[in-house]
C-alpha positions in Angstrom: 124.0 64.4 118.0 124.4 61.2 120.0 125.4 58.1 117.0 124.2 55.1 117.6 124.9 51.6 116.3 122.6 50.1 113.6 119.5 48.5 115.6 117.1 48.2 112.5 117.7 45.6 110.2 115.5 45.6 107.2 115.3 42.5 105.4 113.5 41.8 101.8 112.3 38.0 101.8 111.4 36.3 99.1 108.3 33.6 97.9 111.3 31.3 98.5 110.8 32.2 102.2 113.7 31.1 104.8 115.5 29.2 102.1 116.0 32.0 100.0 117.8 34.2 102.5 121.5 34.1 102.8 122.9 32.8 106.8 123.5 37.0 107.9 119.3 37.4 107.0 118.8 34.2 108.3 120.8 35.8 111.7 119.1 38.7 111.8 115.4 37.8 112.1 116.2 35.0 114.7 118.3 37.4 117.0 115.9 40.4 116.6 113.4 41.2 119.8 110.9 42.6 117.9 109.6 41.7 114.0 107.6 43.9 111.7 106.4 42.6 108.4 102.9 41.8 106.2 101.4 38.3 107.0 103.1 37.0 104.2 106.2 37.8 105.4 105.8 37.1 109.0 104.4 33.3 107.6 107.5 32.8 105.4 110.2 33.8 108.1 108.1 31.7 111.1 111.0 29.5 111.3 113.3 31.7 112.5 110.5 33.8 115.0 111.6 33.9 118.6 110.7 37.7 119.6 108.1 39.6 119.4 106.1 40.2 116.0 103.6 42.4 114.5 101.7 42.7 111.3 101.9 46.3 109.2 99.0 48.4 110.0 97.1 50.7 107.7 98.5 53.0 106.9 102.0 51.5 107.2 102.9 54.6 108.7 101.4 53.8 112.0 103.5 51.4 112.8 106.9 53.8 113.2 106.1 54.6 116.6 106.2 51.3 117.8 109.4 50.7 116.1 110.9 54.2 117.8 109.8 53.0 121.0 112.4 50.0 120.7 115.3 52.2 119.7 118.6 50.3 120.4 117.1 47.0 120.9 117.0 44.5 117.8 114.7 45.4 115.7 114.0 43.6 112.2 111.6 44.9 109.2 110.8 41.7 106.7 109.9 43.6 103.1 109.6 42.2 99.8 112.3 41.6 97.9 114.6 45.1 97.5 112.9 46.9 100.3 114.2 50.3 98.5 112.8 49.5 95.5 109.2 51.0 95.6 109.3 49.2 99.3 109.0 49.7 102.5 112.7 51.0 103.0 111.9 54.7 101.8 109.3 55.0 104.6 111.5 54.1 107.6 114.7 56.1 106.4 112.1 59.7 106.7 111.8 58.2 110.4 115.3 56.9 111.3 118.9 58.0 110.5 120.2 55.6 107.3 123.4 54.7 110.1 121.0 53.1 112.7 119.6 50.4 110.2 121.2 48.3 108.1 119.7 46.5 104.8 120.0 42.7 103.5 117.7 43.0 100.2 116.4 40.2 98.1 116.6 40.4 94.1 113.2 42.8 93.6 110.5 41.9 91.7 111.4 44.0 88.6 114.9 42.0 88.8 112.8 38.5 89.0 110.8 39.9 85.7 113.7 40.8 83.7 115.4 37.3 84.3 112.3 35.7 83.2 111.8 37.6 80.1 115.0 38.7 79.2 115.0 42.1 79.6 117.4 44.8 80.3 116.4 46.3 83.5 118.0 49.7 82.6 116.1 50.1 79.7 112.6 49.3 80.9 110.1 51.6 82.4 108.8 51.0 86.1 105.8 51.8 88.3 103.8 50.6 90.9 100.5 50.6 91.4 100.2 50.0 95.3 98.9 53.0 96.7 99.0 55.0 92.9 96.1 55.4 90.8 96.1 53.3 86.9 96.1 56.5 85.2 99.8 57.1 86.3 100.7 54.5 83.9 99.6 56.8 80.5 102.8 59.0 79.9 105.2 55.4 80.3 103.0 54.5 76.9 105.6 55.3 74.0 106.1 53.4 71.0 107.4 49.9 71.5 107.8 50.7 75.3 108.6 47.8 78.0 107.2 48.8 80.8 106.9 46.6 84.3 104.3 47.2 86.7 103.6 46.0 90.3 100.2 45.0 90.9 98.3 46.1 93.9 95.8 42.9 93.6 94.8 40.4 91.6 92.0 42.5 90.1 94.9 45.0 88.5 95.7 43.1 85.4 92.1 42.9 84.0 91.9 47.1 84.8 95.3 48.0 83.1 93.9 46.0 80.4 91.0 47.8 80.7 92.3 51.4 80.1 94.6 50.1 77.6 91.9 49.3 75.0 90.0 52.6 76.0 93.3 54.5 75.0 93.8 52.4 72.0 96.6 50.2 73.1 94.4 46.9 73.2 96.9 44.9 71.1 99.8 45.4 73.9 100.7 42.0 75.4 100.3 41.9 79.0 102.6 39.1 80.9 101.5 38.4 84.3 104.2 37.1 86.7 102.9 35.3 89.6 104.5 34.6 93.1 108.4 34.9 91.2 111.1 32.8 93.0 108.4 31.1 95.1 106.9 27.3 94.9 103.5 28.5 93.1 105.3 30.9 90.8 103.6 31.0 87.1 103.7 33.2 84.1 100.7 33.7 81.6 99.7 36.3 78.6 97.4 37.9 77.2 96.5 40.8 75.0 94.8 43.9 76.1 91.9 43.6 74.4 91.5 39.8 75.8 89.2 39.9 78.6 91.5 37.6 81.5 89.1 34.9 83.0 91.3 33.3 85.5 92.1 34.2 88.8 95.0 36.1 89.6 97.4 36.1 92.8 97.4 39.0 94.4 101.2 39.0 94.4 101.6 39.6 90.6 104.0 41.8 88.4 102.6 43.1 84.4 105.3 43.1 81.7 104.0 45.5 78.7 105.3 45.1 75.4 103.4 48.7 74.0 101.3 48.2 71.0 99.6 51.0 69.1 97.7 53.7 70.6 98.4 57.9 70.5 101.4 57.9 72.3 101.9 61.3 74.2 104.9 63.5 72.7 107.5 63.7 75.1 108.1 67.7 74.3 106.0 70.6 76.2 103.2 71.8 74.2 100.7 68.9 73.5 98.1 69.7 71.6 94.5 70.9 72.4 93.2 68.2 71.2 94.8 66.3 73.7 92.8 68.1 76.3 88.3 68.2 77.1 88.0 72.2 77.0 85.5 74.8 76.7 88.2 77.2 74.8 89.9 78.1 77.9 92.9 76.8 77.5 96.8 78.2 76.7 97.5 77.7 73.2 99.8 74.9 72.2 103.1 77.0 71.1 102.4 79.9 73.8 102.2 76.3 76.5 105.6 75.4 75.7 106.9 78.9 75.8 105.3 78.9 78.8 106.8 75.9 80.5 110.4 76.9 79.2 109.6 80.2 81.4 108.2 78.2 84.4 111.5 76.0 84.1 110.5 73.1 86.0 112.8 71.1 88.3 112.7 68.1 90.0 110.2 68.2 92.5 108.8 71.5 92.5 105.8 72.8 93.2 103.5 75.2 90.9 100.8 77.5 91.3 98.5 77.7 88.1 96.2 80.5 89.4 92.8 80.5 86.8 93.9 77.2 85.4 91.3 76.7 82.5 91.3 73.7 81.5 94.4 72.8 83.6 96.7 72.6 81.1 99.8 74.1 82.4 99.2 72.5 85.4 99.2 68.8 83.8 102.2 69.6 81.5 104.7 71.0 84.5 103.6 67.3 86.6 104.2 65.5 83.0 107.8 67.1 83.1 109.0 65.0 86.3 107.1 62.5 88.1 108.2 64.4 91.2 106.8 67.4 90.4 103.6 68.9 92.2 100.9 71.3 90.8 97.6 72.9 92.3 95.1 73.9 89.9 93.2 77.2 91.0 89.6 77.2 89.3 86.8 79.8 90.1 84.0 78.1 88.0 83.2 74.7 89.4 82.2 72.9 85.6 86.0 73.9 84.9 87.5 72.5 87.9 85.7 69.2 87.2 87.3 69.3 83.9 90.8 69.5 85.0 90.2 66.6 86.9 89.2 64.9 84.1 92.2 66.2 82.1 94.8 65.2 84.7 93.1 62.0 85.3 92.8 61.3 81.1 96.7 62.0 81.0 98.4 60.6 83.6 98.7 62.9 86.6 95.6 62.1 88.4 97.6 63.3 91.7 97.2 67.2 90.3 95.4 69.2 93.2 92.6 71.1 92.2 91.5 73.9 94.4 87.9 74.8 93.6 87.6 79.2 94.4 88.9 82.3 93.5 92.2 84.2 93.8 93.8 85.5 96.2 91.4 83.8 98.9 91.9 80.4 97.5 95.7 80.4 98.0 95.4 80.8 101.5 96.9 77.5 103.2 98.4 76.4 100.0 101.4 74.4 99.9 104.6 77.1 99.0 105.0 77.7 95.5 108.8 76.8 93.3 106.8 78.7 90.6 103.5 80.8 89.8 101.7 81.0 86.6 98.6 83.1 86.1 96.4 82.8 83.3 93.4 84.0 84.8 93.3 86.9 87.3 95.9 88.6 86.5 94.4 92.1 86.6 93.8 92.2 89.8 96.5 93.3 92.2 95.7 91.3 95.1 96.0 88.4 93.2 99.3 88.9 91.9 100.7 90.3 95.5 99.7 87.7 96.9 101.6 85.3 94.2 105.0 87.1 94.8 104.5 86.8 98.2 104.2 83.0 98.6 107.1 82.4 96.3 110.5 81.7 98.1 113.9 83.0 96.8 114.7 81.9 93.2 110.7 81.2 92.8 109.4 81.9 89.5 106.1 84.2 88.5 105.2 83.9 84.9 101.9 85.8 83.8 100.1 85.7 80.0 98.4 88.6 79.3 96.2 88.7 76.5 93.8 91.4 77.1 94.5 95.3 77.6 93.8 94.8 81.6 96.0 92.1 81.9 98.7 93.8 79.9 98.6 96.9 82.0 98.9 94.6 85.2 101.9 92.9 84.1 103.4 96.7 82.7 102.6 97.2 86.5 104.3 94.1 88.2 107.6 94.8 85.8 107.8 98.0 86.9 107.4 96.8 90.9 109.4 93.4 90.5 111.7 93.8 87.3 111.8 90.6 85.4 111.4 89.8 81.8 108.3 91.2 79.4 108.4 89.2 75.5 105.5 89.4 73.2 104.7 86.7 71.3 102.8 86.2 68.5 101.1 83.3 66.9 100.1 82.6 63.3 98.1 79.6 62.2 97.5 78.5 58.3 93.4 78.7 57.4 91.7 79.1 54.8 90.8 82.2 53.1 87.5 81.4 51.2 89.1 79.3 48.7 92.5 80.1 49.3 94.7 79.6 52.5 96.4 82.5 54.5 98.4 82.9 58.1 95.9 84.6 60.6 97.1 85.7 63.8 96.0 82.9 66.5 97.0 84.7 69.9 99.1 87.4 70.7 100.5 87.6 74.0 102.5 89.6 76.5 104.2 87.3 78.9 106.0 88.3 82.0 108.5 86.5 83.3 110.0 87.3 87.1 112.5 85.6 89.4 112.3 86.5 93.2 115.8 87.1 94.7 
């Protein structure tokens, strides 16, 4: 592989504009032939324009090629602030190797925030919501959390606040952070419940200081209340048993093949916020559900695949891991499961019926693996007294692919 010499420079500007930017950044976008950036960007840095410019299209990936195609020559990207923090930086370094570009970053946003408030940066919780849905934001809601949030418009704030109060955390104070390090910049707050009534810049940063509301455990195995369900739905102690045999990593992708009420599904994304799940549903008022579920918990990015087993897997994305809780008895189905998994992928079946047991006797005695029954007793009462009575017992299968 031919090296090259770094010929894209990316460069995070701040609302300070030209003034802000230290004499190499300063360099950089006057000596470069060709200038990519967001209006706001390219109007800050129009001092130092002498090449060619263009705006970011939509999506921002369009505009890669046209970067490509100028290889070798001076190239310049303009980006807010840390342009590898949530920025644009990410996107180019898929495209071109990290030793043809070169980065001169601003303090970000969530830098800007802390200095304002006083926060620690390390010990605050961060998301944006450019391109992510508002629903992302429920698992960052624990007890006396500090959470920062980028806006993706001035209409943001008054959702968040929104869906706060609709969860319960209405008395967490919202600070909005408007146009940091810039001429214009201003800093107002508000509580959650407190409908916002003046307008808000669209480049804007929310500072939560969490106040009441069910927080969601941070263990495996929420409970079913948690969840909308018709009764299909993995117990709460057989789900985390469940998800220890699943063994989630960074990343990965599962399978949950009749997912219910999606359970599994939402509690293997809630592990990671890397990690990936499709949601395989036969009946179409249950895949609605899990939508709602995953949307109601904060993993609104959960596929679900509306169909049946095996002819809904074709095309899927490759499996880390399987889980069947639905389907199990028949063959095909389960085949076709081993087969998408790669080496060191994970099938994990619960088998609560007599069919389902004798398919996962079968798969054991085709795959090896692991076979543990569990059993589950609950407290209820007895007519006037109380008693244990069995809540589920189930055979779980447990197989790793070498």
């Amino acid at each position: 592989m031919v090296s090259r010499a770094p010929w894209l420079a990316i460069v995070g500007i701040g609302e300070d504009g030209v003034e802000g930017l230290s004499a190499a950044a300063r360099a950089t976008i006057a000596e470069a032939s060709f200038v990519v950036g967001g209006e706001r960007h390219l109007a800050l840095a129009r001092p130092l324009l002498t090449g060619e410019r263009a705006a970011w299209p939509s999506p921002l990936a369009d505009a890669i090629p046209a970067i490509l195609a100028r290889r070798g020559s001076p190239v310049t990207v303009l980006a807010s602030g840390d342009p590898f923090c949530f920025g644009v930086g990410s996107l180019l370094a898929r495209a071109i190797p990290v030793a043809e570009m070169r980065c001169l970053p601003a303090p970000s946003a969530f830098s800007l925030a802390c200095a304002r408030l006083g926060w620690s940066l390390a010990e605050v919780a961060m998301i944006s919501f450019c391109g992510r849905p508002l629903e992302a934001i429920r698992p960052l809601l624990q007890p006396r959390a500090r959470i920062l949030a980028l806006s993706a418009d001035g209409s943001t704030p008054s959702a968040v606040a929104e869906l706060l109060t609709r969860w319960g955390f209405g008395e967490t104070r919202i600070t909005v952070l408007e146009a940091m390090g810039g001429p214009n910049e201003d800093c107002f707050a508000f509580k959650a419940l407190t409908p916002v009534h003046d307008a808000i810049a669209p480049l804007n940063l929310m500072a939560l200081e969490v106040v009441g509301g069910a927080s969601m455990p941070l263990s495996p195995g929420l409970d079913e209340d948690w969840f909308e369900t018709d009764g299909q739905i993995t117990k709460r102690e057989v789900r985390a048993l469940t998800l220890a045999a699943l063994a989630p990593h960074r990343g990965e992708r599962l399978w949950d093949v009749g997912a219910g009420s999606g359970s599994v599904g939402i509690e293997w994304m809630l592990r990671h916020p890397s990690c990936h799940a499709v949601a395989v549903e036969l009946r179409a008022d249950r895949a609605a559900r899990i939508r709602r579920n995953a949307s109601a918990l904060g993993v609104p990015d959960l596929e679900v695949c509306h169909g049946g087993a095996p002819a809904a897997l074709l095309g899927l994305p490759t499996p880390n891991a399987v889980f069947i809780g639905g389907g199990a008895a028949n063959g095909v189905t389960t085949e076709a499961c081993w087969t998408a998994l790669p080496k060191g992928g994970r099938l994990v079946i619960n088998a609560v019926t007599l069919e389902t047991e004798r398919a996962a006797m079968a798969c054991h005695s085709r795959w090896g693996g692991r076979l543990t029954r569990i059993g589950i007793e609950r407290l209820e009462p007895i007519g006037t007294m109380q008693g244990f009575a069995p809540a589920r017992t189930v055979l779980q299968y447990r197989a790793v692919k070498s």
